[in-house]
Backbone as a ProteinNet text record, in pm:
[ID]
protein_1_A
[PRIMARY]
XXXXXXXXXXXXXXXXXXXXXXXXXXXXXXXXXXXXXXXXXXXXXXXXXXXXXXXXXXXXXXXXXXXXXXXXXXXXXXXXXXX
[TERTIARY]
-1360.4	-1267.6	-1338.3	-1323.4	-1403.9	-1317.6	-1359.4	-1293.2	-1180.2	-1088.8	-1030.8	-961.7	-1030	-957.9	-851.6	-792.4	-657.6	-568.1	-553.7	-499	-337.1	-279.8	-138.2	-35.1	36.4	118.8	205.3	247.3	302.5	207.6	73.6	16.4	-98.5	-71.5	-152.7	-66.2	42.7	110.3	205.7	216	305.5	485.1	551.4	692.7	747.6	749.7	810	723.7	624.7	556.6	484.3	434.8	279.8	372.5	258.3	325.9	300.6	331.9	376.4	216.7	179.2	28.9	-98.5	-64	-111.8	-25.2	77.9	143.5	107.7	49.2	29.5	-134.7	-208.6	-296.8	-351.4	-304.3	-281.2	-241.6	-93.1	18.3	94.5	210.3	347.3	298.5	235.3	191.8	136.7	198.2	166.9	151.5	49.2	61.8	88.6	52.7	59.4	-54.2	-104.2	-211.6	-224	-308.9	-248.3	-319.3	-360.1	-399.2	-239	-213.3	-105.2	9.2	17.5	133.5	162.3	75.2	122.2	91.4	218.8	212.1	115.7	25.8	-136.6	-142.7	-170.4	-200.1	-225.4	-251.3	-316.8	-490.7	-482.1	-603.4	-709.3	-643.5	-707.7	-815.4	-936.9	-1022	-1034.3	-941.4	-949.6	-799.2	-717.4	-610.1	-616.1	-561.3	-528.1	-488.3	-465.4	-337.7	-500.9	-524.1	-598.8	-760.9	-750.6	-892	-980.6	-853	-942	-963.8	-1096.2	-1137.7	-998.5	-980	-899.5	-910.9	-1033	-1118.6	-1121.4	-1108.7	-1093.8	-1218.2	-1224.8	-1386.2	-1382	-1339.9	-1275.3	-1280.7	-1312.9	-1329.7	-1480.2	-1581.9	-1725.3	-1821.9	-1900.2	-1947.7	-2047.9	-2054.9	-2166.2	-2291.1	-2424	-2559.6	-2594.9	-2673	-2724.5	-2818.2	-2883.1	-3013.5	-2921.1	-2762.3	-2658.9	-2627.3	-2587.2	-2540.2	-2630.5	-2791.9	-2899.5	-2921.8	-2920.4	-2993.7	-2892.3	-2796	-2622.4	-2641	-2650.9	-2703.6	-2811.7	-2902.7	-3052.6	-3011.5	-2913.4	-2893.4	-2809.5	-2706.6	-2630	-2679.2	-2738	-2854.5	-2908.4	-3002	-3078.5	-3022.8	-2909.9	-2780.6	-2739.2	-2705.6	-2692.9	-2789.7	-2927.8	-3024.9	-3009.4	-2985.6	-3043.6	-2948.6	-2850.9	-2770.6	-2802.5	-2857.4	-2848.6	-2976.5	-3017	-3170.9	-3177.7
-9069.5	-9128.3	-9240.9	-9263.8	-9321.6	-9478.4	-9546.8	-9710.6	-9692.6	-9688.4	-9670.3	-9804.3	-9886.1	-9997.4	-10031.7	-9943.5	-9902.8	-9834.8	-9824.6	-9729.7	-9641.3	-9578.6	-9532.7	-9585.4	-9710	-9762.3	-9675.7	-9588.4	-9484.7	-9430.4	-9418.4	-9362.1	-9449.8	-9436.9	-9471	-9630.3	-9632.1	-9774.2	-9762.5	-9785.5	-9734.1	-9842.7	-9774.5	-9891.7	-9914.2	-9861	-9920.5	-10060.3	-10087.2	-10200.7	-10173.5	-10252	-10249.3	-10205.1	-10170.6	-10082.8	-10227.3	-10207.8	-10250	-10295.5	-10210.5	-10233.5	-10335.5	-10293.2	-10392.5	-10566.2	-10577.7	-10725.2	-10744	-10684.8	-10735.7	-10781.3	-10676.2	-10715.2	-10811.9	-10848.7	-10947.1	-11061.6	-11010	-11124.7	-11137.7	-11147.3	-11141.9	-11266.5	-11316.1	-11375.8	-11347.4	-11344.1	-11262.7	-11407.4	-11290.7	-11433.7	-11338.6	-11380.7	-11289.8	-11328.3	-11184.6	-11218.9	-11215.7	-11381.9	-11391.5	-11314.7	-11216.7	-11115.6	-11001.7	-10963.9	-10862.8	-10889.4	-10992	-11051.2	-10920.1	-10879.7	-10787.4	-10846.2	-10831.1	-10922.9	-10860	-10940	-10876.7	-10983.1	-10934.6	-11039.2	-11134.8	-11221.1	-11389.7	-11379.4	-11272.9	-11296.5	-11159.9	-11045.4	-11024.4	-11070	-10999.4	-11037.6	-11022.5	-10872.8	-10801.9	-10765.6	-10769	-10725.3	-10558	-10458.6	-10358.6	-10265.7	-10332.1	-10266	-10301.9	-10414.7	-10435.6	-10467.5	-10511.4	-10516.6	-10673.5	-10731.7	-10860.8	-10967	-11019.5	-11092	-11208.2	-11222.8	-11283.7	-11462.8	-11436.8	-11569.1	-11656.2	-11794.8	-11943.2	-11971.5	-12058.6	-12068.7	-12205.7	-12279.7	-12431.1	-12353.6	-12204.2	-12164.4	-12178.4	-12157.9	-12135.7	-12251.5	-12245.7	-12370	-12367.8	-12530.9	-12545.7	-12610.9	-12490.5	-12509.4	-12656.4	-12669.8	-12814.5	-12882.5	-12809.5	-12834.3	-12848.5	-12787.4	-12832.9	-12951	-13026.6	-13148.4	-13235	-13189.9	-13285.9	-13311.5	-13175.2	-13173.5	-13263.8	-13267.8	-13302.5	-13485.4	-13527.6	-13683.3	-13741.5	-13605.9	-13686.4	-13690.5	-13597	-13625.6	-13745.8	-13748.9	-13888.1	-13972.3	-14034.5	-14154.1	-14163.1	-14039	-14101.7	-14128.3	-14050.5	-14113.5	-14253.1	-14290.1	-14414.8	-14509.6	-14499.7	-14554.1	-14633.6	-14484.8	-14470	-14590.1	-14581.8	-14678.8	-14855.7	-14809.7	-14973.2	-15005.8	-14980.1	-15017.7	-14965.7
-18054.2	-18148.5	-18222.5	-18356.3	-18459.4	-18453.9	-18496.1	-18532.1	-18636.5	-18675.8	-18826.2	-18864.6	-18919.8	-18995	-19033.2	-19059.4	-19096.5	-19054.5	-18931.6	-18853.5	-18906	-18954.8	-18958.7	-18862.9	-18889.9	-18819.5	-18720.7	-18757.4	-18638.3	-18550.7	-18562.9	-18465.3	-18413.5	-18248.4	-18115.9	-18120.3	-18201.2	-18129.7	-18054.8	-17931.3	-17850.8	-17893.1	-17942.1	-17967	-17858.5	-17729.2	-17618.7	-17551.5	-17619	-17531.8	-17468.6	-17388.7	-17287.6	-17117.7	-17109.8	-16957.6	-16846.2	-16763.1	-16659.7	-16590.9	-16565.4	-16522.6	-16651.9	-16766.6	-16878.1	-16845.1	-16821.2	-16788.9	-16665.7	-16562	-16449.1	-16455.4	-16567.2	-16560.2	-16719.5	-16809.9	-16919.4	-16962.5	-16793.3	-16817.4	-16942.9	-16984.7	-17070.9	-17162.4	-17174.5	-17321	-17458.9	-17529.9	-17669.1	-17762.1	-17853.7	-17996.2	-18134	-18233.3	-18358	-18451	-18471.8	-18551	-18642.4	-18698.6	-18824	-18959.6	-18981.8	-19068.9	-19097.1	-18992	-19001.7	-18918	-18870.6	-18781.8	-18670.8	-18607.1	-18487.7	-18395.2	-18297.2	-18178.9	-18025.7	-18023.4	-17934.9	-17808.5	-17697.5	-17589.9	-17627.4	-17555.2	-17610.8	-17543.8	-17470.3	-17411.9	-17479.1	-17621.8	-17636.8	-17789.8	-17796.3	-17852.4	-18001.2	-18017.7	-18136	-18181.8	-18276	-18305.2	-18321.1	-18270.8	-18211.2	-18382.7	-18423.9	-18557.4	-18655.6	-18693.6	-18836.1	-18775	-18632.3	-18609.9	-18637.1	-18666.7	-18726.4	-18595.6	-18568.1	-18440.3	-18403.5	-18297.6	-18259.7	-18195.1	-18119.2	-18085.3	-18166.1	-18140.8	-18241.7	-18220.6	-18358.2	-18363.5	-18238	-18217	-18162.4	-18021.9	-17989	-17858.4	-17857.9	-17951.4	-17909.7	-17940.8	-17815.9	-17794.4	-17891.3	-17963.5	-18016.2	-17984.1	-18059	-17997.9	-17981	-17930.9	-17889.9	-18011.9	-18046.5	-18173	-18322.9	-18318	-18403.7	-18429.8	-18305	-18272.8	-18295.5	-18262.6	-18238.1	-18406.8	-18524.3	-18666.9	-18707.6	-18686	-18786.5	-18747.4	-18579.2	-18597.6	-18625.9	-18673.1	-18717	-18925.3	-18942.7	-19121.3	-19125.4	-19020.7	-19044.8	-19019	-18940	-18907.3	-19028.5	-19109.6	-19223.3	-19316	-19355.1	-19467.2	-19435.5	-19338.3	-19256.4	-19372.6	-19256.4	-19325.3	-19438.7	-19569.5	-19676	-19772.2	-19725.8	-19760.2	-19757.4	-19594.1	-19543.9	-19672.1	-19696.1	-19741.2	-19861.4
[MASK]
+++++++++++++++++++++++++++++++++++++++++++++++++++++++++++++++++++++++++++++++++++

């Protein structure tokens, strides 16, 4: 079975909900995603219906050599001022 971006809203969405074994193993927390407002676990990754990533960026850690380049430009802006 291929990826389809666009899936046909009537098909492979189940309208009765997530089974029993999906909430035991997901847990009953839903959010809505905000591309197509379909309501998707909270814990998953990908929206199911449109596909659009689900993960906050405010979830992934940032690199270290990020933090280190970003206070070596503000320091010299700093600087550049004082002087």
């Amino acid at each position: 079975m291929t990826y389809d971006p666009q899936p046909d809203l009537d098909e492979g969405l189940d309208p009765e909900g997530p089974s029993a074994a999906d909430l035991d193993r997901f847990g009953g927390a839903f959010v809505l995603c905000p591309e197509c407002e379909f309501e998707v676990y909270d814990q998953a990754e990908v929206c199911p219906r449109c596909g659009r990533a689900l993960t906050s960026l405010a979830a992934r850690k940032t690199p270290w050599w990020v933090i280190l380049v970003t206070a070596f430009l503000l320091l010299g802006l700093a600087l550049l001022f004082v002087f």
